[in-house]
CHARMM-style PDB file with segment names, atoms N, HN, CA, C and O in Angstrom:
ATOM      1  N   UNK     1       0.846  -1.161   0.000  1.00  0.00      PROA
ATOM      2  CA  UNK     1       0.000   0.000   0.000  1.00  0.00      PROA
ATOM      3  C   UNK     1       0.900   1.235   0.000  1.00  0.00      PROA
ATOM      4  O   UNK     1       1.298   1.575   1.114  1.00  0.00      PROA
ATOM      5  N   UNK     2       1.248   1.883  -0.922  1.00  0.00      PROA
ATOM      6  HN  UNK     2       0.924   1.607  -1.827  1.00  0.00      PROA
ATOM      7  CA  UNK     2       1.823   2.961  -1.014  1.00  0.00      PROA
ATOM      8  C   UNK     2       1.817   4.318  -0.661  1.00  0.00      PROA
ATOM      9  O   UNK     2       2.706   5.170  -0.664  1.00  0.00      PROA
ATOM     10  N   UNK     3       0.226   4.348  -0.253  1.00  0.00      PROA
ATOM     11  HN  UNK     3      -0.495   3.656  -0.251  1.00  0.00      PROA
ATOM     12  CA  UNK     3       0.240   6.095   0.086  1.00  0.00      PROA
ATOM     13  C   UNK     3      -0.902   5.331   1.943  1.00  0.00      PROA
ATOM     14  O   UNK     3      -1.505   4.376   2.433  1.00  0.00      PROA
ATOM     15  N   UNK     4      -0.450   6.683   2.138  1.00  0.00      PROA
ATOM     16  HN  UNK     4       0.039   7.459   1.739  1.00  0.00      PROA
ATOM     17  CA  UNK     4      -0.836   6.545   4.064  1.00  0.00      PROA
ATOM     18  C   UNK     4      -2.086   7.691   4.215  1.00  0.00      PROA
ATOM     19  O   UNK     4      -1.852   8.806   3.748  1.00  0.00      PROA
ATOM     20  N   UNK     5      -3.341   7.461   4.822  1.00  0.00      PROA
ATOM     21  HN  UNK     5      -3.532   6.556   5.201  1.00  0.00      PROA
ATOM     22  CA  UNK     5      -4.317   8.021   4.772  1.00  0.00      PROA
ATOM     23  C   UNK     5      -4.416   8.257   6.460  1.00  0.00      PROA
ATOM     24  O   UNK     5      -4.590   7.516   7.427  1.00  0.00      PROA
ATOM     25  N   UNK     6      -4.237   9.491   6.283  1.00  0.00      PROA
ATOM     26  HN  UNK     6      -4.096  10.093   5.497  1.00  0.00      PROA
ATOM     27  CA  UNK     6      -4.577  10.028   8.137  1.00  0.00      PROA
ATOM     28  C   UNK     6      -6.046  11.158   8.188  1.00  0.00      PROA
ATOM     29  O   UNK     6      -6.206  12.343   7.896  1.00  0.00      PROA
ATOM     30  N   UNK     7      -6.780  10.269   8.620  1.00  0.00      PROA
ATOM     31  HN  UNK     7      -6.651   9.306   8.858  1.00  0.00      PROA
ATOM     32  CA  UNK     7      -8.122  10.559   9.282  1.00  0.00      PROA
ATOM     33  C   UNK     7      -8.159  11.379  10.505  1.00  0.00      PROA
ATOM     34  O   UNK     7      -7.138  11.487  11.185  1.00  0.00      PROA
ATOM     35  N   UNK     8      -9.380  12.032  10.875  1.00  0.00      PROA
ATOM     36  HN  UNK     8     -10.209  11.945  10.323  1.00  0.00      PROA
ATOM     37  CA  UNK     8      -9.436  12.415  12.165  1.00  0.00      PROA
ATOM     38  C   UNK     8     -10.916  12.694  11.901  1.00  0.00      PROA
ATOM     39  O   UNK     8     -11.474  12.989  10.844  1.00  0.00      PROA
ATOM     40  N   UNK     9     -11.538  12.480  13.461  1.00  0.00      PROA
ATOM     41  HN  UNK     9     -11.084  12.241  14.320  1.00  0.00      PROA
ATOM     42  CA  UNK     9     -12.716  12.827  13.798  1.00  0.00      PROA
ATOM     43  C   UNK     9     -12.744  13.508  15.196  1.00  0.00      PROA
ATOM     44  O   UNK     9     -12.278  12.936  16.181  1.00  0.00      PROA
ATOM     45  N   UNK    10     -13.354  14.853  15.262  1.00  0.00      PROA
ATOM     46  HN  UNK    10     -13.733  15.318  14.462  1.00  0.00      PROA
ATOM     47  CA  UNK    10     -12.593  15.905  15.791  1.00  0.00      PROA
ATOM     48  C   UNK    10     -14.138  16.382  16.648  1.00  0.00      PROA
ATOM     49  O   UNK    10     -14.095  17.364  17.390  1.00  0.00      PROA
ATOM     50  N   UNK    11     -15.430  15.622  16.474  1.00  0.00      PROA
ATOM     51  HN  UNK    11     -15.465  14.825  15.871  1.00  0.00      PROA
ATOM     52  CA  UNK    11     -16.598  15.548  17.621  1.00  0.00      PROA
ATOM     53  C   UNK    11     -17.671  16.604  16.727  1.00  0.00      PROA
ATOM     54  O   UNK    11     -18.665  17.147  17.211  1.00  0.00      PROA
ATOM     55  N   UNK    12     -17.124  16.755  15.106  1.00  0.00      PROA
ATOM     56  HN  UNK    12     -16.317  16.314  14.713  1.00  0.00      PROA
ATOM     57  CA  UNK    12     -17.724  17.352  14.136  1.00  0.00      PROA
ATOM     58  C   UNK    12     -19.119  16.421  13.896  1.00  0.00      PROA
ATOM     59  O   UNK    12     -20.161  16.908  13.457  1.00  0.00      PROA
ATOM     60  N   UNK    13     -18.985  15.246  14.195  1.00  0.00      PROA
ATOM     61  HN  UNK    13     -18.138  14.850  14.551  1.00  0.00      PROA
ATOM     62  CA  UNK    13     -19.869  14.267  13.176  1.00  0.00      PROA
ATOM     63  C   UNK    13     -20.968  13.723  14.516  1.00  0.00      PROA
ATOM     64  O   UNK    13     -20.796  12.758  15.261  1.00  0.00      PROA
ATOM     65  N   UNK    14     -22.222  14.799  14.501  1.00  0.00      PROA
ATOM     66  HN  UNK    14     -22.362  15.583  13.896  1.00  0.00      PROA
ATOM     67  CA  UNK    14     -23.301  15.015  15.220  1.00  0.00      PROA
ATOM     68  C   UNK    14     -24.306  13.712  15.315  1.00  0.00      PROA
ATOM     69  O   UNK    14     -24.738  13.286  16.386  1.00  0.00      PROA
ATOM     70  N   UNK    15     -24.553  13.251  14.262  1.00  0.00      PROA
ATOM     71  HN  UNK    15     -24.201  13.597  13.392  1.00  0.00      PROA
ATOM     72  CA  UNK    15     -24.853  12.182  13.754  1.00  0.00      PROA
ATOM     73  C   UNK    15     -24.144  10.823  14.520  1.00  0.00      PROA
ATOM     74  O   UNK    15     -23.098  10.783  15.168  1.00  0.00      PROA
ATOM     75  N   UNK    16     -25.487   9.300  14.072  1.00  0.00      PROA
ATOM     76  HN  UNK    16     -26.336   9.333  13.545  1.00  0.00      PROA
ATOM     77  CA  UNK    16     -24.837   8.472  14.715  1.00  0.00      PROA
ATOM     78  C   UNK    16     -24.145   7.906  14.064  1.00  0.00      PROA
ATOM     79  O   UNK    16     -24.714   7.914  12.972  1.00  0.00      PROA
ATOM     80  N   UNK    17     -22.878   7.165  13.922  1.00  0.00      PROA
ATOM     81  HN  UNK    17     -22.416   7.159  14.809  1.00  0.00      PROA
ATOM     82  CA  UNK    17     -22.532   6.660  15.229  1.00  0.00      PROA
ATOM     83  C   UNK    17     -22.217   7.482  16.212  1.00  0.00      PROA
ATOM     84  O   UNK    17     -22.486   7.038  17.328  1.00  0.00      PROA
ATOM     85  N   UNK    18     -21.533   8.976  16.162  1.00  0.00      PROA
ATOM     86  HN  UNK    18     -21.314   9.337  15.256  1.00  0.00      PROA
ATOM     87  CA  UNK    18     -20.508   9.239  16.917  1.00  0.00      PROA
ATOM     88  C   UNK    18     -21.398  10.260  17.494  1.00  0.00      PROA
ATOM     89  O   UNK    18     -20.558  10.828  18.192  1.00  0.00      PROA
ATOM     90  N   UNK    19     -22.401  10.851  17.690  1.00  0.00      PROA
ATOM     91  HN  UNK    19     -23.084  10.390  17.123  1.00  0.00      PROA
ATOM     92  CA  UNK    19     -23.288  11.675  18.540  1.00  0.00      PROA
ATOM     93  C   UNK    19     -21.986  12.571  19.032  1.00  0.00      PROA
ATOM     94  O   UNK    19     -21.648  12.422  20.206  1.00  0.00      PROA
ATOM     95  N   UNK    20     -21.407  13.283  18.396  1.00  0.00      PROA
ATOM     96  HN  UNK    20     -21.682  13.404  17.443  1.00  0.00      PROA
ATOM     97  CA  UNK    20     -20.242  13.865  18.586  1.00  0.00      PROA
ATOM     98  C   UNK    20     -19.694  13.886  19.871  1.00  0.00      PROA
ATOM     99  O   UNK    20     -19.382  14.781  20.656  1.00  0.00      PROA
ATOM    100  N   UNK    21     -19.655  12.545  19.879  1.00  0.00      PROA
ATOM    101  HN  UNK    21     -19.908  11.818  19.240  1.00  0.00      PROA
ATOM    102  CA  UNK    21     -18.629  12.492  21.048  1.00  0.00      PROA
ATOM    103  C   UNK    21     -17.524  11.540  20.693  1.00  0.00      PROA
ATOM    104  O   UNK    21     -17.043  10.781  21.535  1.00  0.00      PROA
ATOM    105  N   UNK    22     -17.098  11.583  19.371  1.00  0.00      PROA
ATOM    106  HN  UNK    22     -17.489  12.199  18.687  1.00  0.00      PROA
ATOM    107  CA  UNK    22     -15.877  10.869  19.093  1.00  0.00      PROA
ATOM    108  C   UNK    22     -14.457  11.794  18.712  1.00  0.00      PROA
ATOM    109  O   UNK    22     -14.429  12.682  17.859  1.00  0.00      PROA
ATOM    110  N   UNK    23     -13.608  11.473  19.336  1.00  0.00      PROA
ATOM    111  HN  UNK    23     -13.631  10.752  20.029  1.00  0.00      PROA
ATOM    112  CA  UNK    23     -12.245  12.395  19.058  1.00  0.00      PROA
ATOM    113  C   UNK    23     -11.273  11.419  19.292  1.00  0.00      PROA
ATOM    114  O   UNK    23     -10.685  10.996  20.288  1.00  0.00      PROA
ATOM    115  N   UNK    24     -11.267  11.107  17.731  1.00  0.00      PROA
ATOM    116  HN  UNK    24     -11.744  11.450  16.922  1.00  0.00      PROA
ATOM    117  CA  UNK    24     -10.443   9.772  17.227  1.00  0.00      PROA
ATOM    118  C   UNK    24      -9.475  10.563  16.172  1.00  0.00      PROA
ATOM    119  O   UNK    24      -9.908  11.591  15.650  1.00  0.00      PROA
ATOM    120  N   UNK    25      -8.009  10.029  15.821  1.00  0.00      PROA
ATOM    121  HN  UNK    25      -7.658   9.195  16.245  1.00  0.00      PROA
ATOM    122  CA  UNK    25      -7.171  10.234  14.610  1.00  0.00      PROA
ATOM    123  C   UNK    25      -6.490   8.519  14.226  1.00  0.00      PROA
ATOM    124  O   UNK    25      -6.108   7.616  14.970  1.00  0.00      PROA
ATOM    125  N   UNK    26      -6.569   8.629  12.839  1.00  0.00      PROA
ATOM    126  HN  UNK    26      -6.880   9.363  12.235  1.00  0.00      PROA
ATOM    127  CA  UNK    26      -6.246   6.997  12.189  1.00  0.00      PROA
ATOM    128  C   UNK    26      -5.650   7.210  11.179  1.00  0.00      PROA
ATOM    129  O   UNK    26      -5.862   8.078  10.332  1.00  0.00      PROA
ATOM    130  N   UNK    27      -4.611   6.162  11.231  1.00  0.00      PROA
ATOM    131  HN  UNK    27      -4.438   5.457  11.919  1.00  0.00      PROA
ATOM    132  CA  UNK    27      -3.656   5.901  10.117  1.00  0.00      PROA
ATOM    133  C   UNK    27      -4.121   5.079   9.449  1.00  0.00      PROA
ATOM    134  O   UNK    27      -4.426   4.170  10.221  1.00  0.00      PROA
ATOM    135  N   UNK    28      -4.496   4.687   8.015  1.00  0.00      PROA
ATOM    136  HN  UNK    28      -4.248   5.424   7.387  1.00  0.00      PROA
ATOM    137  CA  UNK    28      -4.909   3.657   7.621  1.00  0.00      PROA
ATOM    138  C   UNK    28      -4.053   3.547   6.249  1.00  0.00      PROA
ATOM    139  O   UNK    28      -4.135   4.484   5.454  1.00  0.00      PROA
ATOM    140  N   UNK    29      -3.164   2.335   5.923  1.00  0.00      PROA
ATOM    141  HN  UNK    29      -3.098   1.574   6.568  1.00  0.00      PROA
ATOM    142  CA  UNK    29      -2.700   1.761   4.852  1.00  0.00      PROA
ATOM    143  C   UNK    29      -3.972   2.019   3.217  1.00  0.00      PROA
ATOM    144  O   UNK    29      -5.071   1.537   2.943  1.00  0.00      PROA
ATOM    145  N   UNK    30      -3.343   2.692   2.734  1.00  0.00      PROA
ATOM    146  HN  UNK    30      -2.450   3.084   2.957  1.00  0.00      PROA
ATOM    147  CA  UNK    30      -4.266   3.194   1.233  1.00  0.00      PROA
ATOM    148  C   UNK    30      -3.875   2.305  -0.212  1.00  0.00      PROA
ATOM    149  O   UNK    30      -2.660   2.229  -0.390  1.00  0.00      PROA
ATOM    150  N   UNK    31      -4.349   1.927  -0.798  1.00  0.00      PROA
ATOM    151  HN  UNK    31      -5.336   1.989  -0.654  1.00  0.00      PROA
ATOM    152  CA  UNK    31      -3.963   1.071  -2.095  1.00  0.00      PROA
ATOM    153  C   UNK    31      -4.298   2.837  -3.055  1.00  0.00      PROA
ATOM    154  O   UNK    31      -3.762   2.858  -4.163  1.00  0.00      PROA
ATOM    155  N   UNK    32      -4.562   3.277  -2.927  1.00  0.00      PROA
ATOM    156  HN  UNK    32      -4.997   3.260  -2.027  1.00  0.00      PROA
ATOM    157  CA  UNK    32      -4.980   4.138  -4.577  1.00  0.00      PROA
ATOM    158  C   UNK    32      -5.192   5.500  -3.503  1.00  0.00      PROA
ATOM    159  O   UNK    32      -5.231   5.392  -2.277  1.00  0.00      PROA
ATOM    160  N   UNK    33      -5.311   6.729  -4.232  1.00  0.00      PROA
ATOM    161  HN  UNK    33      -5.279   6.816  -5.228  1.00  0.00      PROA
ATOM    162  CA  UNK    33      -5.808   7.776  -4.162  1.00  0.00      PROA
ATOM    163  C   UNK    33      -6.525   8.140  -5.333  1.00  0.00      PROA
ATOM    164  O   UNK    33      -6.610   7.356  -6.278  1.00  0.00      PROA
ATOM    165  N   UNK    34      -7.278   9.764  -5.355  1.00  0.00      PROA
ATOM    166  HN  UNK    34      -7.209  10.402  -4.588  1.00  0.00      PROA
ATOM    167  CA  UNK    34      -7.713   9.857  -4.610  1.00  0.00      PROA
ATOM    168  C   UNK    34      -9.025   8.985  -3.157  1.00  0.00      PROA
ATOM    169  O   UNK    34      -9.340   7.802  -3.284  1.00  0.00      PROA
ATOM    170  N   UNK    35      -9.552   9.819  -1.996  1.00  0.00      PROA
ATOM    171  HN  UNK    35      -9.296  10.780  -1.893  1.00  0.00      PROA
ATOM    172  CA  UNK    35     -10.160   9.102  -1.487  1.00  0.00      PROA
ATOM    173  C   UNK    35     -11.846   9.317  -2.353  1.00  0.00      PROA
ATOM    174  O   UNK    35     -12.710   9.078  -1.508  1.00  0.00      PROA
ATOM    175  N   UNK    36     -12.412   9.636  -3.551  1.00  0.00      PROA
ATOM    176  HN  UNK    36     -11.711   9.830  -4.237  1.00  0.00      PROA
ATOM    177  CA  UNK    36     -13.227   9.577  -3.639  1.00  0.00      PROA
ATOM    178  C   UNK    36     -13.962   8.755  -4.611  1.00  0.00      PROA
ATOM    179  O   UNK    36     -14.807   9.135  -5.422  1.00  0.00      PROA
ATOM    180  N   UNK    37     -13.441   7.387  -4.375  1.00  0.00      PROA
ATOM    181  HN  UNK    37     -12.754   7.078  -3.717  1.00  0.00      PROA
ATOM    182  CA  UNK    37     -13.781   6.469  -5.629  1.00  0.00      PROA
ATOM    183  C   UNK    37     -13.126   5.705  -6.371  1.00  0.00      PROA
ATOM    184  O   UNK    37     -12.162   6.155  -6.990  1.00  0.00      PROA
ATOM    185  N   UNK    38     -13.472   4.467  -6.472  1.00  0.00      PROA
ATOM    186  HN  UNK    38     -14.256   4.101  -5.970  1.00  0.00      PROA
ATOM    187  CA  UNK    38     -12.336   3.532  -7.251  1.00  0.00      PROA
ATOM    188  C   UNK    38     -12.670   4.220  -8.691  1.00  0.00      PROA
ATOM    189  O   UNK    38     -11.668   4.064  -9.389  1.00  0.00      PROA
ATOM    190  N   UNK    39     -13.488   4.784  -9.276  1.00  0.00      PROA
ATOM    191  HN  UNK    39     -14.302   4.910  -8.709  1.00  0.00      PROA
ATOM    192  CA  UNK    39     -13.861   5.499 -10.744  1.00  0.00      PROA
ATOM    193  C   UNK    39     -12.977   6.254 -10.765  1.00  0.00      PROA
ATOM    194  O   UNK    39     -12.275   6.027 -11.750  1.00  0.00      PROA
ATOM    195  N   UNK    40     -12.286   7.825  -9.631  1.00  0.00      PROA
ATOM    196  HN  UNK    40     -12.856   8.009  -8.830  1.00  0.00      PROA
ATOM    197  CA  UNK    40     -11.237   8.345  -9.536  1.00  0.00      PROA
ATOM    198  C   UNK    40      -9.472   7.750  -9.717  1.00  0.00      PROA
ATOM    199  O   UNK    40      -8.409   8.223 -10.119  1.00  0.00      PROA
ATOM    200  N   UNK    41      -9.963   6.453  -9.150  1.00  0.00      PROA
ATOM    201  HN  UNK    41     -10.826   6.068  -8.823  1.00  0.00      PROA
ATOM    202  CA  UNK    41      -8.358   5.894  -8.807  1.00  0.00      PROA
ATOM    203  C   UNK    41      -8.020   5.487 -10.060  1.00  0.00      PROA
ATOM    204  O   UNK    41      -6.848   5.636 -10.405  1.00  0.00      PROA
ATOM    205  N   UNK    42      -9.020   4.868 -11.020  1.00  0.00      PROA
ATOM    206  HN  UNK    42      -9.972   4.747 -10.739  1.00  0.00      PROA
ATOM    207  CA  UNK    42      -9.058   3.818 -12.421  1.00  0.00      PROA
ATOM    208  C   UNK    42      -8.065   5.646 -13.398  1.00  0.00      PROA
ATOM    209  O   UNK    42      -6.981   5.735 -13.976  1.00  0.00      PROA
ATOM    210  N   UNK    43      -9.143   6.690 -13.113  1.00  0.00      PROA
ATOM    211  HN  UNK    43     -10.023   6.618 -12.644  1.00  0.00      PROA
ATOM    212  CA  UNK    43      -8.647   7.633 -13.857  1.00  0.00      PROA
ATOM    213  C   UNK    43      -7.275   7.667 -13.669  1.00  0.00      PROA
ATOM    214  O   UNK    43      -6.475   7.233 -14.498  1.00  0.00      PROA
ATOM    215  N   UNK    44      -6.912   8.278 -12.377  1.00  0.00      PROA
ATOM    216  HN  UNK    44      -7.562   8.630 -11.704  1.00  0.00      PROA
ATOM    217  CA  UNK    44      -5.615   8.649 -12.395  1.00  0.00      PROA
ATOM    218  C   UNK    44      -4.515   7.541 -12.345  1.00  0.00      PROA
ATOM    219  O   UNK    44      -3.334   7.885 -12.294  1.00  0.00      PROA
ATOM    220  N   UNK    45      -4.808   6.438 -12.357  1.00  0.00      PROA
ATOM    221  HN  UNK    45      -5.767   6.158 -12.399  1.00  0.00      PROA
ATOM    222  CA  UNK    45      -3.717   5.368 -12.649  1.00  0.00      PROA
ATOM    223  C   UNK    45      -3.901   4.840 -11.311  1.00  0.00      PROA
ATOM    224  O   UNK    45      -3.563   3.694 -11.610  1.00  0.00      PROA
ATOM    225  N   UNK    46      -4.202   4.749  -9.916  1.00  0.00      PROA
ATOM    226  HN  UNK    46      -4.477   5.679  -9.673  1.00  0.00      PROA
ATOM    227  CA  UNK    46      -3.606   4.406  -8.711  1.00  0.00      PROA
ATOM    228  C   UNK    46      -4.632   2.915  -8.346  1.00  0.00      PROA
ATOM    229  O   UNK    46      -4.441   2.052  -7.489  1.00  0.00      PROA
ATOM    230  N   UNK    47      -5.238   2.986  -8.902  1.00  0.00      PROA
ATOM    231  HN  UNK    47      -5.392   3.688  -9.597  1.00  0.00      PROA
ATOM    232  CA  UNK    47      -6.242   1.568  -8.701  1.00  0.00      PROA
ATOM    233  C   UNK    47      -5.379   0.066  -8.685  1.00  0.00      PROA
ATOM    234  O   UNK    47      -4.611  -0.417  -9.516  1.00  0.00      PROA
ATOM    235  N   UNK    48      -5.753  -0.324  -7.663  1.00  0.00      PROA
ATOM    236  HN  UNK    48      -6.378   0.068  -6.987  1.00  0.00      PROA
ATOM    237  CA  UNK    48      -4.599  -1.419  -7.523  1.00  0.00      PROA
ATOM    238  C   UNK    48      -5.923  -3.107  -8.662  1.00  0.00      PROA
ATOM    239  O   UNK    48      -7.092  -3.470  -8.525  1.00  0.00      PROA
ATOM    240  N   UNK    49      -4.886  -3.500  -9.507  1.00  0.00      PROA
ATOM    241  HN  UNK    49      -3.937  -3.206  -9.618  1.00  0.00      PROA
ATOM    242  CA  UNK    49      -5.475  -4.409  -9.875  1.00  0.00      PROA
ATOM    243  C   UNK    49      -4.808  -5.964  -9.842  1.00  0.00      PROA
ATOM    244  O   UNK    49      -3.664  -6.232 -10.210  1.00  0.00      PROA
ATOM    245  N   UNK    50      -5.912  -7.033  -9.252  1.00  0.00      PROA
ATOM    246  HN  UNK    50      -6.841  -6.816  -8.953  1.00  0.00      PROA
ATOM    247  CA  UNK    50      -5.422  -8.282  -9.452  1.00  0.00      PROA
ATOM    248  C   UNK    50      -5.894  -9.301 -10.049  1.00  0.00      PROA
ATOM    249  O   UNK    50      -6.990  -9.612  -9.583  1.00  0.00      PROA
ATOM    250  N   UNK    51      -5.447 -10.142 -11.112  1.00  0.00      PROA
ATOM    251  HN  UNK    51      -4.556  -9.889 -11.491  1.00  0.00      PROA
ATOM    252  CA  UNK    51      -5.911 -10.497 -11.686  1.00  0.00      PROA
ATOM    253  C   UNK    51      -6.771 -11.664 -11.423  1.00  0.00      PROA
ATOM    254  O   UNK    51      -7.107 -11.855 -10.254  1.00  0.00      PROA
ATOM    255  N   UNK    52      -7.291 -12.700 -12.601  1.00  0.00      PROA
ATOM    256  HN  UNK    52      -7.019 -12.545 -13.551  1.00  0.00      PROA
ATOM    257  CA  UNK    52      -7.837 -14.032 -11.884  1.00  0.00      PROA
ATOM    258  C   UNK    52      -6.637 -14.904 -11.152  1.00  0.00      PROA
ATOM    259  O   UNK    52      -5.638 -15.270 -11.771  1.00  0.00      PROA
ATOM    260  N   UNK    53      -6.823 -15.133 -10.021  1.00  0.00      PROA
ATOM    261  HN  UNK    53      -7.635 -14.836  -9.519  1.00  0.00      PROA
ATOM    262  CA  UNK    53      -6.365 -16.166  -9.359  1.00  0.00      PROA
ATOM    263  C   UNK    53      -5.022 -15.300  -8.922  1.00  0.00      PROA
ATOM    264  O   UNK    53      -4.032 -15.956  -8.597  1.00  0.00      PROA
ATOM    265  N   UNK    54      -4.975 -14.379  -8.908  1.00  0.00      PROA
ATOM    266  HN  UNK    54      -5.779 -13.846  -9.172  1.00  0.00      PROA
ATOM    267  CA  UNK    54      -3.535 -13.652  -8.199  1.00  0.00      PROA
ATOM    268  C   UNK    54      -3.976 -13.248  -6.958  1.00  0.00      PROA
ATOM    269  O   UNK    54      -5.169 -13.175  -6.663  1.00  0.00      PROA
ATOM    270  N   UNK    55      -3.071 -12.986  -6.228  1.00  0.00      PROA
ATOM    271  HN  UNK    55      -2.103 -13.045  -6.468  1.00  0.00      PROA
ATOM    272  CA  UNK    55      -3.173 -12.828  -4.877  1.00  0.00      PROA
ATOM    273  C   UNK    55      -1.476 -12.014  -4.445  1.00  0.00      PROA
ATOM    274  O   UNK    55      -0.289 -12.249  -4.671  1.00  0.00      PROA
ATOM    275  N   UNK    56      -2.104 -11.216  -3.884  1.00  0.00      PROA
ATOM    276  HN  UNK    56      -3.069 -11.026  -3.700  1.00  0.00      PROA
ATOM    277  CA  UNK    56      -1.081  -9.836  -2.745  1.00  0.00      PROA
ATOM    278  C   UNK    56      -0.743 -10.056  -1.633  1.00  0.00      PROA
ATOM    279  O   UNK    56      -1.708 -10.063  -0.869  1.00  0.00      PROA
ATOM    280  N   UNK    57       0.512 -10.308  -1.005  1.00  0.00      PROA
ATOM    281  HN  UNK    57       1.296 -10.302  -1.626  1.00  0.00      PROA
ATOM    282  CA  UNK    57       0.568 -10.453   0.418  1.00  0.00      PROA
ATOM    283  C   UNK    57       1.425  -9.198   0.477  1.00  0.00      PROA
ATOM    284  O   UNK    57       2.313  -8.724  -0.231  1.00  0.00      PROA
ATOM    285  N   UNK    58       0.407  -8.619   2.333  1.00  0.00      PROA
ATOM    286  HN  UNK    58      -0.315  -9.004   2.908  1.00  0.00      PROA
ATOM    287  CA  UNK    58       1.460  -7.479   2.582  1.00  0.00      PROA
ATOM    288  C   UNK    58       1.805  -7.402   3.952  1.00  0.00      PROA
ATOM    289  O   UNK    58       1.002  -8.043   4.630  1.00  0.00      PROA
ATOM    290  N   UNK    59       2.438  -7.017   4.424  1.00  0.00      PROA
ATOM    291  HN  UNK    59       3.091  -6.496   3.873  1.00  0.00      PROA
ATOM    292  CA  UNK    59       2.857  -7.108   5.794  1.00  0.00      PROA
ATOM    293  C   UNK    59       2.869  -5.070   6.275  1.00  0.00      PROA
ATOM    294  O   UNK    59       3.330  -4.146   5.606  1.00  0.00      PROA
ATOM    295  N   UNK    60       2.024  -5.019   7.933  1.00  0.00      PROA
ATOM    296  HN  UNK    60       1.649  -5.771   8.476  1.00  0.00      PROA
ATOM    297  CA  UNK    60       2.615  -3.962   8.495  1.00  0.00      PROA
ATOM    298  C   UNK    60       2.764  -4.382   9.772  1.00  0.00      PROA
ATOM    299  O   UNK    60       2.178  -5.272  10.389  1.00  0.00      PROA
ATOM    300  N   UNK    61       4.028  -3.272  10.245  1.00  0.00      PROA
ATOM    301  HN  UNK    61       4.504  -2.549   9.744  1.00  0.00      PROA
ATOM    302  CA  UNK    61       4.847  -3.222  11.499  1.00  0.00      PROA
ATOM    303  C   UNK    61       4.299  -1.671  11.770  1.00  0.00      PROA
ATOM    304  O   UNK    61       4.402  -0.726  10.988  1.00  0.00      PROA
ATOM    305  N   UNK    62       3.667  -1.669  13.140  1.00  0.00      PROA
ATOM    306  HN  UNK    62       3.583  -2.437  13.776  1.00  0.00      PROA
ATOM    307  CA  UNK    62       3.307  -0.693  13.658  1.00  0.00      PROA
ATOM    308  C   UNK    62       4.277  -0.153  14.892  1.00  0.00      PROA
ATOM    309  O   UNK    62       4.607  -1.156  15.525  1.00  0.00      PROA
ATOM    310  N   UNK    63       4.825   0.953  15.446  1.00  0.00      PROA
ATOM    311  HN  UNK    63       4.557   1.767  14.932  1.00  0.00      PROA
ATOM    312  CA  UNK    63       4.625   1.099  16.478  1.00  0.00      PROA
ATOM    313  C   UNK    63       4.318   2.239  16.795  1.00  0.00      PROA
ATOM    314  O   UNK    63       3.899   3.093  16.013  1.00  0.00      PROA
ATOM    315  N   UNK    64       4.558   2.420  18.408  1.00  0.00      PROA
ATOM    316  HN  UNK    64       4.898   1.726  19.043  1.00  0.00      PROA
ATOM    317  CA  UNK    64       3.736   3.700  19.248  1.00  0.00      PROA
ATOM    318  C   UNK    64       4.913   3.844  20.018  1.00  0.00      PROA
ATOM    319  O   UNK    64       5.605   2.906  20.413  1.00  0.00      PROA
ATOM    320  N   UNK    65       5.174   5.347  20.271  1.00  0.00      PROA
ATOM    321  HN  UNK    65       4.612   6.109  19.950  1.00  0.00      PROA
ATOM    322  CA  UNK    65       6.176   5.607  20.820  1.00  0.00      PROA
ATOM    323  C   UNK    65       5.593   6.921  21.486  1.00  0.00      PROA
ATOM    324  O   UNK    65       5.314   8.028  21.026  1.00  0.00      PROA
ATOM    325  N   UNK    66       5.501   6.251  23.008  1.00  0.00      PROA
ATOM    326  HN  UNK    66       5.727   5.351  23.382  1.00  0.00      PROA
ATOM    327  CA  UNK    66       5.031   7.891  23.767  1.00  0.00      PROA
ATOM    328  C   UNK    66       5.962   8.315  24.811  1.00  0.00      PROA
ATOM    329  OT1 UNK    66       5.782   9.379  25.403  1.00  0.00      PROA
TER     330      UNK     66
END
C-alpha cells in the first residue's frame, strides 16, 4: 500500500454513530488515491489491480512511541 491516509474525527460528526462524542485520529494503509472512488483511482492510474487467481501479500509493522 503505497500512500498513508490520516483521518481524524474531531466531535464534528453530530450524527450516529458518533453523537459527537468521538475524538479519534487513524492511520490507515491506502492502495490508490484519490479518497473519492475507485472510478477516480481507475482515472488517475492508482487503482490497484489483481488479476484471476492472483493474490497480494502485505505485511505492516506498527509502532507507538510515547
Amino acid at each position: 500500500m503505497p500512500y498513508l491516509w490520516l483521518w481524524q474525527e474531531l466531535g464534528a460528526s453530530t450524527d450516529w454513530p458518533w453523537w459527537g462524542a468521538a475524538y479519534v485520529v487513524g492511520l490507515e494503509p491506502f492502495s490508490s488515491m484519490p479518497t473519492d472512488g475507485l472510478s477516480a483511482a481507475v482515472d488517475n492510474g492508482t487503482a490497484m489491480l489483481l488479476g484471476p487467481a492472483q493474490s497480494r501479500t502485505s505485511r505492516l509493522r506498527v509502532e507507538v512511541i510515547a
